[in-house]
VEXDREN-2710 file (C-alpha; in Angstrom, 1 decimal):
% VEXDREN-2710
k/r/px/py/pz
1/UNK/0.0/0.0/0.0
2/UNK/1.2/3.3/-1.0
3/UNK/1.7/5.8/1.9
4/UNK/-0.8/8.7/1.8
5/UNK/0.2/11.7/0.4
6/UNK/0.0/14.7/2.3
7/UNK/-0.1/18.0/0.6
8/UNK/3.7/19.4/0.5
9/UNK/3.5/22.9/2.5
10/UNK/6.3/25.2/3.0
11/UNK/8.8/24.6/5.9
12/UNK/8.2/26.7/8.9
13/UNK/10.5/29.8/8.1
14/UNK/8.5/31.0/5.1
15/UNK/5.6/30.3/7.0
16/UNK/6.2/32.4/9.4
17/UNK/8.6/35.0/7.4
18/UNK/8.0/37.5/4.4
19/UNK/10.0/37.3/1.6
20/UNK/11.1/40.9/1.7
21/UNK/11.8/40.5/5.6
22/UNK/15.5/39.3/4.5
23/UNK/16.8/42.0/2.0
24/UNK/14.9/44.8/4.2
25/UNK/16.8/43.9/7.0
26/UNK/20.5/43.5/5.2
27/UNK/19.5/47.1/3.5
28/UNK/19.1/48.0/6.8
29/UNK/21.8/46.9/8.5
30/UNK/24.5/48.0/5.6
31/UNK/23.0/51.7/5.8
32/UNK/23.1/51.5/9.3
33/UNK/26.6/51.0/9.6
34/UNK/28.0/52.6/6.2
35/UNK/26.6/55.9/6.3
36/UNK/26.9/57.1/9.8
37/UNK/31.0/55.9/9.6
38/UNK/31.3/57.5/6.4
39/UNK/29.5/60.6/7.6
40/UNK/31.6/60.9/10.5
41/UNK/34.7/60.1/8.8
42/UNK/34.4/62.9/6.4
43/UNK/32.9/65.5/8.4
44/UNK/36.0/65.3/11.6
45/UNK/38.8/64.6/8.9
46/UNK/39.5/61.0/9.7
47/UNK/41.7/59.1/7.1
48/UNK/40.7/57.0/4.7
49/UNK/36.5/57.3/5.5
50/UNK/35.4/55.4/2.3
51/UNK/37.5/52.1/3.6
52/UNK/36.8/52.6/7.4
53/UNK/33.0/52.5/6.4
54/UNK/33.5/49.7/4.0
55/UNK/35.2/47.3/7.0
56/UNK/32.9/48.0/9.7
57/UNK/30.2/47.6/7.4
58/UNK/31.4/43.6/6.1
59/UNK/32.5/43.7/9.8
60/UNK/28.8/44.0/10.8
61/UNK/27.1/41.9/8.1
62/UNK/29.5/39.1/8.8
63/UNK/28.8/38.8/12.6
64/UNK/25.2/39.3/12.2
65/UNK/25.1/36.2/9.3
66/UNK/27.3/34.2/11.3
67/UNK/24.7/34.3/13.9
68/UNK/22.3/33.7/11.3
69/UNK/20.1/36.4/12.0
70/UNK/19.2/36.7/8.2
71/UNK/17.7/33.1/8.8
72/UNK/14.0/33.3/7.3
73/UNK/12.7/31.8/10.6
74/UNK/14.5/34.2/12.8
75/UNK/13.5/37.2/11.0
76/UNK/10.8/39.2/12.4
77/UNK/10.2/36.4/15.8
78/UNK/11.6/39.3/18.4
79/UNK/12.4/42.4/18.7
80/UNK/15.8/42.0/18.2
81/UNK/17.4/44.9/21.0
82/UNK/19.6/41.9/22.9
83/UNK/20.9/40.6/19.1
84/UNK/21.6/43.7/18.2
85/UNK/23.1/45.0/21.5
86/UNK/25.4/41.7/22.1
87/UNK/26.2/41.7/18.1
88/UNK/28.0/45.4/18.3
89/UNK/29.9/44.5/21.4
90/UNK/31.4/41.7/19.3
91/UNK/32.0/44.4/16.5
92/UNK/33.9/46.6/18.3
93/UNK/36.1/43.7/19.8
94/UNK/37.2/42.6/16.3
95/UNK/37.3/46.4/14.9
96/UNK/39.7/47.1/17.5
97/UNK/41.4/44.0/17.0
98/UNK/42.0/45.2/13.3
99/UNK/42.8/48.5/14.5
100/UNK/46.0/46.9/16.7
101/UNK/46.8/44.5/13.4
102/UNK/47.0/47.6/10.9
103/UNK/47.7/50.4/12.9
104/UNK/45.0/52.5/12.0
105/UNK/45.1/56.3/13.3
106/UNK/41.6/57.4/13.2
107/UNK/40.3/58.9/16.6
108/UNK/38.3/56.7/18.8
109/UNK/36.0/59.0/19.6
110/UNK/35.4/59.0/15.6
111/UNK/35.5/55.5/15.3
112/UNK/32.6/55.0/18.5
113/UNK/30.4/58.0/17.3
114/UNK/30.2/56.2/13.7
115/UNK/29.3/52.9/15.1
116/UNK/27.0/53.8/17.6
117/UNK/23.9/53.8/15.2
118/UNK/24.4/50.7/13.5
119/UNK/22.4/48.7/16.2
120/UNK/20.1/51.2/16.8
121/UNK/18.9/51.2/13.1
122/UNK/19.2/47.2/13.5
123/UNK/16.5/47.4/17.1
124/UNK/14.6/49.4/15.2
125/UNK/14.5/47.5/12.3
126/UNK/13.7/44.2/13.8
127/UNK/10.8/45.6/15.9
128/UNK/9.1/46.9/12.4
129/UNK/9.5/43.4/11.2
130/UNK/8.4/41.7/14.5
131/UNK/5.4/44.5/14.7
132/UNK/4.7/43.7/11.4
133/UNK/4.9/39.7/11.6
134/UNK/2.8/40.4/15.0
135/UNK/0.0/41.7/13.4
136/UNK/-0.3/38.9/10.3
137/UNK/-0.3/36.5/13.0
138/UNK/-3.3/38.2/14.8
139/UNK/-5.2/37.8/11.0
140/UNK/-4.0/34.2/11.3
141/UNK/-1.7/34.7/8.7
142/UNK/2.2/33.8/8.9
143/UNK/1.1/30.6/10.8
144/UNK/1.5/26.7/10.6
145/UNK/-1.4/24.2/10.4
146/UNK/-1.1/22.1/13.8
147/UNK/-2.4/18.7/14.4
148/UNK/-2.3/17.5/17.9
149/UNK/-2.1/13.6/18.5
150/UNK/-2.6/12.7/22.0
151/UNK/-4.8/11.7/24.7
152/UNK/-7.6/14.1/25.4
153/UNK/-7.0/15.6/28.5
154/UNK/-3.3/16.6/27.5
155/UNK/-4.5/17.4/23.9
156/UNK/-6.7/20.0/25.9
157/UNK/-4.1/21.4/27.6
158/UNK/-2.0/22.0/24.5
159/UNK/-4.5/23.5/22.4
160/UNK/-5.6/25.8/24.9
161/UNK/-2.2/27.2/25.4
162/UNK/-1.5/27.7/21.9
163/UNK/-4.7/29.3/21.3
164/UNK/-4.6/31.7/24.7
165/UNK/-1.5/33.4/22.1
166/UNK/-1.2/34.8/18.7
167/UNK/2.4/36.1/18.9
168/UNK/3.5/32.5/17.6
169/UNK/3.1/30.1/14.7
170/UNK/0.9/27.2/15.7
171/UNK/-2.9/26.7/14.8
172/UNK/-4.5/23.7/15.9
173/UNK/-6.7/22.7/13.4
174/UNK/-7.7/19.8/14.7
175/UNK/-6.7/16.4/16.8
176/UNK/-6.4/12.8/16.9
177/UNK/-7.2/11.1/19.8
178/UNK/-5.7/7.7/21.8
179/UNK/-8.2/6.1/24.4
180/UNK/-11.6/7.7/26.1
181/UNK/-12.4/10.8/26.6
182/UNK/-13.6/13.9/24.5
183/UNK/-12.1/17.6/24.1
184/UNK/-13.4/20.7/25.8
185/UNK/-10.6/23.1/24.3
186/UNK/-12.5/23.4/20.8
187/UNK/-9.6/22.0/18.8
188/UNK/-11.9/19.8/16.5
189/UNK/-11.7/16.0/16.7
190/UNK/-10.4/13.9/13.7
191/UNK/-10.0/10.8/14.8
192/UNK/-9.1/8.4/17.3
193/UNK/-6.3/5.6/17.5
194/UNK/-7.2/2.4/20.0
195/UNK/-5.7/2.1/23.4
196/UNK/-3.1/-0.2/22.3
197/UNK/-0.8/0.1/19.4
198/UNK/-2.3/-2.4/16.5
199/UNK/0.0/-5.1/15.0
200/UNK/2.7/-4.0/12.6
201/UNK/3.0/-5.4/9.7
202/UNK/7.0/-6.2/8.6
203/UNK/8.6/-2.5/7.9
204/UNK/8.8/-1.9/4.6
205/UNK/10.3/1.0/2.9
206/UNK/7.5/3.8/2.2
207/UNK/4.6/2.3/2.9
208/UNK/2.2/2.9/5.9
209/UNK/-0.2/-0.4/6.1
210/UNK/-3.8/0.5/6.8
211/UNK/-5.3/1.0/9.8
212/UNK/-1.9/1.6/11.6
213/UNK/-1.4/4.7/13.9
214/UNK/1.1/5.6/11.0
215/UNK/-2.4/6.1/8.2
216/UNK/-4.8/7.4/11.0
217/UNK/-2.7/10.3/11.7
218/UNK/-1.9/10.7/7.9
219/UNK/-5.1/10.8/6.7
220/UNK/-5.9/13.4/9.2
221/UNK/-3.6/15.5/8.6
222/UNK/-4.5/15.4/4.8
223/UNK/-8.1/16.3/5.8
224/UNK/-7.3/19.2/7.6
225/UNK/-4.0/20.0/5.5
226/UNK/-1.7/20.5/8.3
227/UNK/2.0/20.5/7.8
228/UNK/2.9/20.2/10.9
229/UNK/2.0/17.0/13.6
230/UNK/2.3/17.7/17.2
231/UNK/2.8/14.5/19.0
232/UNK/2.0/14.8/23.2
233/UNK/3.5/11.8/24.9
234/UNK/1.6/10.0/27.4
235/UNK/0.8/6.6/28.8
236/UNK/-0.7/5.1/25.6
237/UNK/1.9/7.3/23.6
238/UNK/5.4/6.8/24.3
239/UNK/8.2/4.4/23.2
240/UNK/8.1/2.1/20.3
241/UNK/4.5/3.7/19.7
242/UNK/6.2/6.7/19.7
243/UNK/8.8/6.2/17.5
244/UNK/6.7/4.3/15.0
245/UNK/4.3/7.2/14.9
246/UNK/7.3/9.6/14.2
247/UNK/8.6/7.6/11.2
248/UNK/5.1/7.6/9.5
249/UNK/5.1/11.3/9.7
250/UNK/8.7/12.5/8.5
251/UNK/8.4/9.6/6.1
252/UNK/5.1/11.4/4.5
253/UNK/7.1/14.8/4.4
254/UNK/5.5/16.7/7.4
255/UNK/7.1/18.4/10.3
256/UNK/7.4/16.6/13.7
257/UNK/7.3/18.5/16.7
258/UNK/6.9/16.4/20.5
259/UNK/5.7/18.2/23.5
260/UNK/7.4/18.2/26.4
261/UNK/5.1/18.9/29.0
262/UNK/7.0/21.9/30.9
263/UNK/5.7/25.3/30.6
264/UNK/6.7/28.8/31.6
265/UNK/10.5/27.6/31.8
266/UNK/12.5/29.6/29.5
267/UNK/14.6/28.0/26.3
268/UNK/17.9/29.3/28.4
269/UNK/16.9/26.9/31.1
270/UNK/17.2/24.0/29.4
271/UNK/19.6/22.0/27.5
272/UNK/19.5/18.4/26.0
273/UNK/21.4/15.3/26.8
274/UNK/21.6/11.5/25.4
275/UNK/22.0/8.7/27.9
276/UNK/21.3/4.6/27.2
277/UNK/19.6/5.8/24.1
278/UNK/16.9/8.2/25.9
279/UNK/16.8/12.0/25.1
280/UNK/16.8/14.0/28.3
281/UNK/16.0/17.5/29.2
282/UNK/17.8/19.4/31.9
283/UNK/16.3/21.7/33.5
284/UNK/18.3/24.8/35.1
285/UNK/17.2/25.9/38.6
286/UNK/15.8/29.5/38.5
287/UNK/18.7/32.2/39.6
288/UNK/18.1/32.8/43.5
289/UNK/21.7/33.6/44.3
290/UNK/25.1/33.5/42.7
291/UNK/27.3/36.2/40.8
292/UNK/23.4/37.6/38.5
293/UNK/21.7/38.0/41.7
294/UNK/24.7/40.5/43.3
295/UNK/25.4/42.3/39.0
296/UNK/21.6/42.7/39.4
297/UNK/21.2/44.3/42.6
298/UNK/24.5/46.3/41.9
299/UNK/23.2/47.1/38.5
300/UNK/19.8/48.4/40.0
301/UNK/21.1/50.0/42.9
302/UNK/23.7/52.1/40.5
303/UNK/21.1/53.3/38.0
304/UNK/18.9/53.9/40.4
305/UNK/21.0/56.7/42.1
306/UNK/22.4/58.0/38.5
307/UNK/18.3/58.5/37.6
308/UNK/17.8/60.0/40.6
309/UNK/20.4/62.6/40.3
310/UNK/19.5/63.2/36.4
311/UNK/15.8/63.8/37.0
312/UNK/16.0/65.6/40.3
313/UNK/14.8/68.7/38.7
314/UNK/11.5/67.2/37.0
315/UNK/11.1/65.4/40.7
316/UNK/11.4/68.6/42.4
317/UNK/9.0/69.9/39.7
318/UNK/6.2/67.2/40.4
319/UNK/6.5/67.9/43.7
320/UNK/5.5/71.1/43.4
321/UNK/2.6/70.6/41.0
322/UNK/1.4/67.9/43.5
323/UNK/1.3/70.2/46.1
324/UNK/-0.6/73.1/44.1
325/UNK/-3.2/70.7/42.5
326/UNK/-4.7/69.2/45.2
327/UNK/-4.3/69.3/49.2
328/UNK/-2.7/66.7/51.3
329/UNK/1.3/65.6/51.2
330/UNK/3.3/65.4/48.3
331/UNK/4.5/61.6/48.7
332/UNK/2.2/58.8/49.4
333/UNK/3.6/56.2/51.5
334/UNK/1.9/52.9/51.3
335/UNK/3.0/49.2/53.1
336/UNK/3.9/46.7/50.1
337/UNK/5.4/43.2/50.5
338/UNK/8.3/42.6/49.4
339/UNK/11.2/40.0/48.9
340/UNK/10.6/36.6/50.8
341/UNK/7.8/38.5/52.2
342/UNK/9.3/41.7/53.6
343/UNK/7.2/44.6/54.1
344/UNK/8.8/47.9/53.6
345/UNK/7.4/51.6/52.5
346/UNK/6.5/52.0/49.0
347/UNK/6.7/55.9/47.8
348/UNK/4.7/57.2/45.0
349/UNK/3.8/61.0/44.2
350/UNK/0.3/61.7/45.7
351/UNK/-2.6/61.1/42.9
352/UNK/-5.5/60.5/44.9
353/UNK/-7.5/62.6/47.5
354/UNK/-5.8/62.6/51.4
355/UNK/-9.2/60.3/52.4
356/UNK/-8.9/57.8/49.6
357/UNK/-8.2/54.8/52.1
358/UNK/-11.5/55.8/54.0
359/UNK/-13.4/56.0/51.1
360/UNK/-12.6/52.8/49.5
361/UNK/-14.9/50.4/50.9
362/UNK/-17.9/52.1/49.4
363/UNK/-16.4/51.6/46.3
364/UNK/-15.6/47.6/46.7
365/UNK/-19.1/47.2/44.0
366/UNK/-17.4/49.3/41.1
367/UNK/-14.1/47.0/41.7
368/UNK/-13.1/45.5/38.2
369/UNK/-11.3/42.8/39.5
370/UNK/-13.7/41.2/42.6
371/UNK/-12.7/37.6/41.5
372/UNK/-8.5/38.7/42.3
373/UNK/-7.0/39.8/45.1
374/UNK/-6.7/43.4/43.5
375/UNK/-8.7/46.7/44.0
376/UNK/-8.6/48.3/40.4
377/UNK/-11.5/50.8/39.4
378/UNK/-11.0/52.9/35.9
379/UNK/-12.6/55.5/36.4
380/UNK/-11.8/56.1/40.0
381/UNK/-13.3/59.2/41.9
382/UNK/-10.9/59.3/44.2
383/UNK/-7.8/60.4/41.4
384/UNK/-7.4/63.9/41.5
385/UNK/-6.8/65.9/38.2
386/UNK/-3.2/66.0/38.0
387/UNK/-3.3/62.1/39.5
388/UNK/-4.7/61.2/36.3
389/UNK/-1.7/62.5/33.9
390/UNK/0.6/61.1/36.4
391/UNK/-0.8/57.7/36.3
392/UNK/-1.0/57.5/32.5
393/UNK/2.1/58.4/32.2
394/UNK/3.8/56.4/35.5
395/UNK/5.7/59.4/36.5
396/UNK/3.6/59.0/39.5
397/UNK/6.3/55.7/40.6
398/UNK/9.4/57.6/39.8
399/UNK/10.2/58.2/44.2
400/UNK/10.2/54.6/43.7
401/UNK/13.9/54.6/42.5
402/UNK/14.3/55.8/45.9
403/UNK/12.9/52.1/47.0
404/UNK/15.7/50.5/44.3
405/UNK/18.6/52.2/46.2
406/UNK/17.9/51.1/49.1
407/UNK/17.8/47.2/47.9
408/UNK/14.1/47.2/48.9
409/UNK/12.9/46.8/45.1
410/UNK/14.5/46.0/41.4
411/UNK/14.4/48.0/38.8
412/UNK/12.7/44.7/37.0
413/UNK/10.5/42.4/38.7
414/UNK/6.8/41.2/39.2
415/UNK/4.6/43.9/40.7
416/UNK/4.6/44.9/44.8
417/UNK/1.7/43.9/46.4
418/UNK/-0.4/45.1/49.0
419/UNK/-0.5/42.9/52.7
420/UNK/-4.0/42.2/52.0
421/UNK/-3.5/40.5/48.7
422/UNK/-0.5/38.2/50.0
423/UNK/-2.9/37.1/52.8
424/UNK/-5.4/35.8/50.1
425/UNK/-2.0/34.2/48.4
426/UNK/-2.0/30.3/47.4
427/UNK/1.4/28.9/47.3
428/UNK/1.3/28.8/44.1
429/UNK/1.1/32.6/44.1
430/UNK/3.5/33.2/47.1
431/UNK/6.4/32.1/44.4
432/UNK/6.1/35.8/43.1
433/UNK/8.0/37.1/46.6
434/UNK/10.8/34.8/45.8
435/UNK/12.4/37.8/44.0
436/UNK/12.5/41.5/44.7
437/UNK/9.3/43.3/43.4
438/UNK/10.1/45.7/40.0
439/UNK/9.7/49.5/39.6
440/UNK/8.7/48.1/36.1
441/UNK/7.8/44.2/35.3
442/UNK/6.0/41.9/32.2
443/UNK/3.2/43.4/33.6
444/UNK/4.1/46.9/33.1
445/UNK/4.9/46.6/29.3
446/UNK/2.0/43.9/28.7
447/UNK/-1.3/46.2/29.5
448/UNK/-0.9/46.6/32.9
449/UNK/-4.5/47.0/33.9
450/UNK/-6.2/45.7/31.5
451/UNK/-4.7/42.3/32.2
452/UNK/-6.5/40.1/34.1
453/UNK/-5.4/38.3/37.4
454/UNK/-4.5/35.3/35.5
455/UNK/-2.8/36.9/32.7
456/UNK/-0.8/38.7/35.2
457/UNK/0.0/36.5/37.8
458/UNK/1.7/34.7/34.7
459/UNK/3.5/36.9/33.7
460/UNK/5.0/37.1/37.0
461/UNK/5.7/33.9/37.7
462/UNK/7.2/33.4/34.5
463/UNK/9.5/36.4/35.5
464/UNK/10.2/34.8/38.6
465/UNK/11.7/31.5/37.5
466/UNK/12.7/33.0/33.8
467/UNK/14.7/36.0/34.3
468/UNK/18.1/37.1/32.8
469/UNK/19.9/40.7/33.1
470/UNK/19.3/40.7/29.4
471/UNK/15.8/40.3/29.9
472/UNK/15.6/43.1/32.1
473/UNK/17.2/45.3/29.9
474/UNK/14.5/44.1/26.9
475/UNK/11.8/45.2/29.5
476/UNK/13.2/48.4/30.5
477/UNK/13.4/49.1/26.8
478/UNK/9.6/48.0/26.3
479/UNK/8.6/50.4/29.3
480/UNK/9.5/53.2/27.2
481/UNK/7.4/52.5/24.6
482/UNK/4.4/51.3/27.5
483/UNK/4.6/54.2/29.6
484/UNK/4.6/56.7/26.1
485/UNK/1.2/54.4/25.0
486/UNK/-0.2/54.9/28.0
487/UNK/-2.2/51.8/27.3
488/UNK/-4.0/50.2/30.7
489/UNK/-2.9/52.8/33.1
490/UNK/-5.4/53.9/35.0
END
């Protein structure tokens, strides 16, 4: 018997990439770096401008192919700022490498001001193409057909994680099940294998014998034209089933992918190993001490006091407009918990009336978010005029830098909370304390309000067990762009 033949769809990188995302971004890249060199070169007399811009420009392009960031399915999938950031630290190491080798006489000071743009224009670059690949996604375009083979209740689990997203590839459009059960994700059902694995006929070189898990799955994922099968092990799916299944599919031409069953552990975590034939997954603890804890609290504690002394004169100023909008103190002080369940004094500039706390319980029907622990209204009575532009904007946390130097908060972490709220904690949700709280978080830079306990308790305990000083850089980045939106602050 012939195997059945699946309709041949494109691999996943032009699934999930334009064809224009590749030369816009070399174009990019090769202006980014050529003209500002050249520009500077010429305009502070540095020798030889046209072949200083030449080499840092093949300098640039070379590093950034040889991490293959012109790869099809790498293009437009993030934002690009770490890339771009850890690629031009590697440029100037080899440019001044060269510079030693040839003795070239150009002025550093040239040489940096030149070179500075070229991963700015790069950032920028990549978040138009990740914007832009974003938003096809959210038209369910740029995606790969998924079919799920699994039992039901893990089936369930994986469809409704890939469908709570759009900002990746997958679409389950539909699933094959193995033993009892039915779905309640929505993911519709194809077909079903028995509980056992059926006798196999002697292997034979492309054929798939009917009525093996091998032409179930196939004919499936025919139906449904899927070019992708997502296999979730179990107890009626795992070894020689397994593997049997897996041959059927890469033998027909389709993409294989097997789930692991971890979530919210981050692809820096883990790493994979072979022993006795088994592929194994190691999984890195989440940093709770070590030389990252004490760079980030240095890190925070440092740019904490450098912002502090920088925008002393816009604090000074909201101080002042604080005090002439509305009356009652400048600085509210409010008792947040924070890490391993420390309590300390939060500081924010004043944005609601002096009697807010009094008024708040004849307000606990407008609350938006009754079924959470938190106490968010959006159109609050109690925000005073100037509280309002404060809030949208966040200038209103900026005395919170003052809670960074003195080790009591992060300039990245989850959000502080409020004694009441840790009280109603489960232990599930006491894991956010295992880490300092953030003047800015996921949560800042992901809607704020407008999320939803869930969403951001997530968020925060994927922060929690996930993060990276890299990372926190990303998200300070992101809370420019958040805080300028506006978007969920209220």
């Amino acid at each position: 018997m012939r195997r059945p033949q699946v309709p041949r769809r494109r691999a996943l990188p032009p699934a999930g990439t334009a064809r224009w995302y590749r030369p816009v971004a070399l174009t990019s890249d090769a202006l980014g770096a050529f003209v500002p060199v050249l520009t500077v070169y010429y305009l502070t007399a540095q020798p030889r401008p046209l072949a200083a811009a030449t080499v840092a420009t093949l300098g640039w392009l070379g590093l950034r192919a040889a991490h293959h960031r012109y790869r099809r399915g790498a293009l437009g999938e993030s934002r690009g700022l770490l890339a771009s950031l850890h690629d031009w630290l590697l440029l100037l190491g080899l440019l001044a490498g060269l510079r030693a080798v040839t003795g070239e006489r150009s002025e550093v000071s040239a040489a940096a001001l030149g070179l500075l743009w070229a991963p700015l224009v790069t950032s920028l670059t990549s978040a138009a193409l990740h914007r832009h690949l974003t938003g096809r996604r959210h038209r369910a375009e740029a995606v790969r057909r998924v079919l799920v083979v699994g039992e039901p209740d893990t089936v369930d689990l994986v469809t409704a994680r890939l469908a709570a997203g759009t900002d990746h590839a997958y679409v389950t459009v539909g699933a094959v099940l193995l033993g009892p059960g039915e779905l309640t994700s929505g993911a519709p059902p194809l077909a079903r294998l028995p509980a056992a694995a059926p006798a196999h006929s002697p292997a034979v070189p492309d054929l798939v014998p009917a009525g093996t898990d091998g032409s179930v799955v196939l004919s499936a994922a025919r139906q449904q034209c899927a070019d992708l099968v997502l296999l979730v092990p179990g107890a009626r799916l795992s070894g020689d089933r397994l593997r049997r299944l897996s041959w059927s599919v890469q033998d027909a031409g389709l993409a294989l992918t097997v789930a692991t069953g971890l979530t919210e552990v981050a692809r820096h975590r883990v790493t994979v190993a072979s022993a006795a034939g088994l592929n194994l997954l190691h999984v890195a603890p989440p940093p709770r001490r070590g030389a990252a804890v004490l760079w980030k609290s240095a890190l925070d504690r440092v740019l904490a006091a450098l912002a502090l002394a920088l925008l002393a004169p816009l604090l000074a100023l909201l101080a002042l407009a604080v005090r002439l909008d509305s009356a009652g103190p400048v600085l509210f002080r409010q008792t947040r918990i924070g890490h391993r369940g420390t309590p300390f004094t939060l500081w924010k500039f004043r944005t609601m009336v002096p009697d807010a706390a009094r008024r708040r319980p004849a307000l606990e029907s407008a609350n938006e978010h009754r079924a959470s622990p938190l106490f968010k209204i959006r159109q609050d009575p109690r925000i005073t005029r100037l509280g309002r532009l404060l809030r949208r904007t966040s200038l209103d946390e900026l005395p919170q830098l003052v809670n960074v130097v003195r080790g009591e908060m992060a300039l990245v972490g989850p959000r502080p909370p409020l004694p009441d709220e840790v009280a109603r904690y489960s232990t599930v949700e006491l894991r956010r304390l295992t880490v300092r709280p953030g003047l800015t978080g996921p949560w800042q830079v992901s809607g704020r309000s407008e999320l939803s306990w869930d969403e951001g308790l997530a968020l925060d305990l994927s922060y929690t067990d996930n993060w990276t000083l890299t990372g926190d850089l990303d998200v300070l980045a992101r809370t420019v762009r958040a805080v300028v939106s506006g978007r969920g602050a209220y």
